[in-house]
C-alpha positions in Angstrom: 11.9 -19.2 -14.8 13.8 -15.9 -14.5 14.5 -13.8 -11.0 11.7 -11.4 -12.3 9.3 -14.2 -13.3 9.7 -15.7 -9.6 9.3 -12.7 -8.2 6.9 -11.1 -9.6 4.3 -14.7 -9.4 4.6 -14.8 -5.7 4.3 -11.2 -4.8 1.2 -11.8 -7.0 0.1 -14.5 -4.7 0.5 -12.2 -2.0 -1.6 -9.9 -3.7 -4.6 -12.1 -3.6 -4.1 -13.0 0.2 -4.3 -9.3 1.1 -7.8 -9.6 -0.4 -8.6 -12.0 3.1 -5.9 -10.8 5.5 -5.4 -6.9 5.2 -2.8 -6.7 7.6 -0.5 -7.7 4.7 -1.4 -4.7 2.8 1.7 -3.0 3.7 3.7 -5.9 3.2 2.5 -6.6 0.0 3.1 -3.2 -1.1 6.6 -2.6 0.2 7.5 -5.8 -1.9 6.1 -5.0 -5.0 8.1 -2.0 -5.5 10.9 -4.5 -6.5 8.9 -6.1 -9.1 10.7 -4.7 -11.9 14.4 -5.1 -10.7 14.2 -7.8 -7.9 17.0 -9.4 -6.5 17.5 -12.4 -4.7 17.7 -10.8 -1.4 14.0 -9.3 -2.5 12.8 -12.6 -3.3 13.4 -14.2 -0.2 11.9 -11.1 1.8 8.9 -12.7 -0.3 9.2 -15.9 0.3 9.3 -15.0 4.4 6.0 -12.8 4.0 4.1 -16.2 1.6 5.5 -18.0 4.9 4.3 -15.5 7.3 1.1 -15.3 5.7 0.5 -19.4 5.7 1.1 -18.9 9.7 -1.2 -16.1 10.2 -3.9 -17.3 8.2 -7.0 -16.0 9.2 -10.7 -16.7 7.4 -12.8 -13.9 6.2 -15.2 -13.5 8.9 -18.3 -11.2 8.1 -20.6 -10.9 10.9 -24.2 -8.5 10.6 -24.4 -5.9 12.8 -27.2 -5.6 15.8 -31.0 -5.0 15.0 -31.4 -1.3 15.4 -27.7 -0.9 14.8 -26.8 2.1 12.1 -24.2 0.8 9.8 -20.8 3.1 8.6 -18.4 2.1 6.1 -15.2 2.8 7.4 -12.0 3.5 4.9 -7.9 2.1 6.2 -5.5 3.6 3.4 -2.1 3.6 3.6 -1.2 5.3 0.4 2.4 6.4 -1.6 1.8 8.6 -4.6 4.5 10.9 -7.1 2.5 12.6 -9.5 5.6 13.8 -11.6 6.9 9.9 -12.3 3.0 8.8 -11.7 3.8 6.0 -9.3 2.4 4.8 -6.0 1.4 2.3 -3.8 -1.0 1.8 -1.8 -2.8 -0.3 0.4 -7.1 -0.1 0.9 -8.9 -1.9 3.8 -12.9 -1.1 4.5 -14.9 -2.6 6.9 -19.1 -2.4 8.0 -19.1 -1.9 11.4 -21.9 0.1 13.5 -22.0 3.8 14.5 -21.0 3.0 18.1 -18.2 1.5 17.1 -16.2 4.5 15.9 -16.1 5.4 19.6 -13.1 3.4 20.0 -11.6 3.2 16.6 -8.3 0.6 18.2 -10.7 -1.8 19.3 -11.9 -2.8 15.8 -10.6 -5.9 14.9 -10.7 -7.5 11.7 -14.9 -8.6 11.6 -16.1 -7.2 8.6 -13.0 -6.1 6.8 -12.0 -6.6 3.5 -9.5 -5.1 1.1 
């Protein structure tokens, strides 16, 4: 298997574990941008994050909200776009959480966040 093939199979794996654990958004995109020339220095910055990401590991957790609780949609982007060479990255988290909530915007968490 090539140095591209590698590469680009585990920063795919990586893709799909941002889909549980946002917090690798970032991650996931800073890597990919090496997806077409990677190196071996690149794949091993990929290797750490599969490793990283096996050590943080946390479960999707959805919880409802409160009985007389009015639910928002919040929307996380951490985005990189060039319209002249039409390329970008970015990174989308959303999560449910109740009007009283957005108070206090730090205090989050992860409940109820997908990305």
């Amino acid at each position: 298997m090539s140095l591209q093939e590698q590469h680009q199979e585990k920063v795919g794996k990586l893709g799909w574990l941002v889909k549980s654990q946002p917090h690798l958004s970032f991650l996931f995109s800073a890597l990919s941008k090496n997806n077409s020339r990677p190196s071996a220095r690149s794949l091993r910055a990929v290797d750490k994050a599969l490793a990283y990401a096996q050590q943080t590991h946390r479960a999707l957790e959805l919880k409802g909200l409160k009985e007389g609780e009015h639910p928002v949609l919040v929307g996380w982007v951490d985005a990189s776009y060039k319209l002249s060479e039409k390329t970008g990255r970015k990174g989308l988290e959303f999560q449910i959480v109740s009007q009283s909530a957005l108070k206090d915007l730090c205090a989050l968490g992860y409940v109820n966040t997908v990305a």
